[in-house]
Structure formats: structure tokens, C-alpha cells
C-alpha positions as CSV (number, residue, x, y, z in Angstrom):
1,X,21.3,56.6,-86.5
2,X,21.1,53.6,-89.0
3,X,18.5,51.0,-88.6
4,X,20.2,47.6,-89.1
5,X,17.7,45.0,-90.6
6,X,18.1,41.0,-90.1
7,X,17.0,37.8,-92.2
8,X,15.6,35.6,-89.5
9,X,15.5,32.2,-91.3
10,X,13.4,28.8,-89.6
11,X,16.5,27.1,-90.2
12,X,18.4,29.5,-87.4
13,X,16.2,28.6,-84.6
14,X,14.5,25.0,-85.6
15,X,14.9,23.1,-82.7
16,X,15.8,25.2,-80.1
17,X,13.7,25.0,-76.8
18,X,12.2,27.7,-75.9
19,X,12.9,29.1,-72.3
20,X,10.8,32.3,-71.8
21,X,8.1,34.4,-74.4
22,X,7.4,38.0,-73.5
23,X,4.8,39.5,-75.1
24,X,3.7,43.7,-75.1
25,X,1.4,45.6,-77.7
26,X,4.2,46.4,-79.7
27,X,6.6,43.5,-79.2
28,X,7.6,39.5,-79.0
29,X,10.3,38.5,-77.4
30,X,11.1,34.8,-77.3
31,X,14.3,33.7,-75.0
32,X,15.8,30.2,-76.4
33,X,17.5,27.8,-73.8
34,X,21.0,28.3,-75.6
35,X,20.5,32.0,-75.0
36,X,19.5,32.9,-78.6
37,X,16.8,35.8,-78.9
38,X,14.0,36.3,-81.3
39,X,12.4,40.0,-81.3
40,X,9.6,40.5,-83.6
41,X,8.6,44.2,-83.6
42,X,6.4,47.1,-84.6
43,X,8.9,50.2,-85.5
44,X,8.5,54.0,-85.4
45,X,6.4,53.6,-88.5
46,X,4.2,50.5,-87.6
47,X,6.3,47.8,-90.2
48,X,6.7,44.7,-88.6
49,X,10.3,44.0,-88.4
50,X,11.8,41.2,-86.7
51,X,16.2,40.8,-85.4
52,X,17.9,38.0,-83.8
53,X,20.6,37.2,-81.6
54,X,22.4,34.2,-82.1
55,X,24.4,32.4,-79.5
């Protein structure tokens, strides 16, 4: 399976509000008001990755 990779830039997500943060010993999860994600992540291999969903 491919591994897609994502540029999260500050510009993307400056000045949203945040609505919820969700945090495990592998993972962040921040939930924006507009519905936008941020995931910053451990992988398989311990790299700290990060993806984004954008609404």
C-alpha cells in the first residue's frame, strides 16, 4: 500500500479555532471548528509524520 505524505503549512490552519485535541502515546489529533483535522503521528517506523484534512 502507498503511504501518502502531506505539507502541513501555518498558513493552512492560522486562525482557525480549535474545537477538540485528542492526544494518545502515539498520536495528536486536533479537530478545528470548520471541521479541518490536524494529525501529527508516530509511523510504523517511529518518524514523526504529520497529514491534514482541509475543509
Amino acid at each position: 500500500m502507498k503511504i501518502n505524505e502531506f505539507d502541513v503549512t501555518p498558513e493552512k490552519i492560522k486562525g482557525r479555532t480549535v474545537e477538540e485535541i485528542v492526544v494518545t502515546d502515539k498520536a495528536v489529533v486536533i479537530k478545528f471548528k470548520d471541521g479541518t483535522f490536524l494529525d501529527i503521528y508516530l509511523d510504523q517506523h517511529g518518524a514523526l509524520k504529520t497529514s491534514t484534512k482541509i475543509s
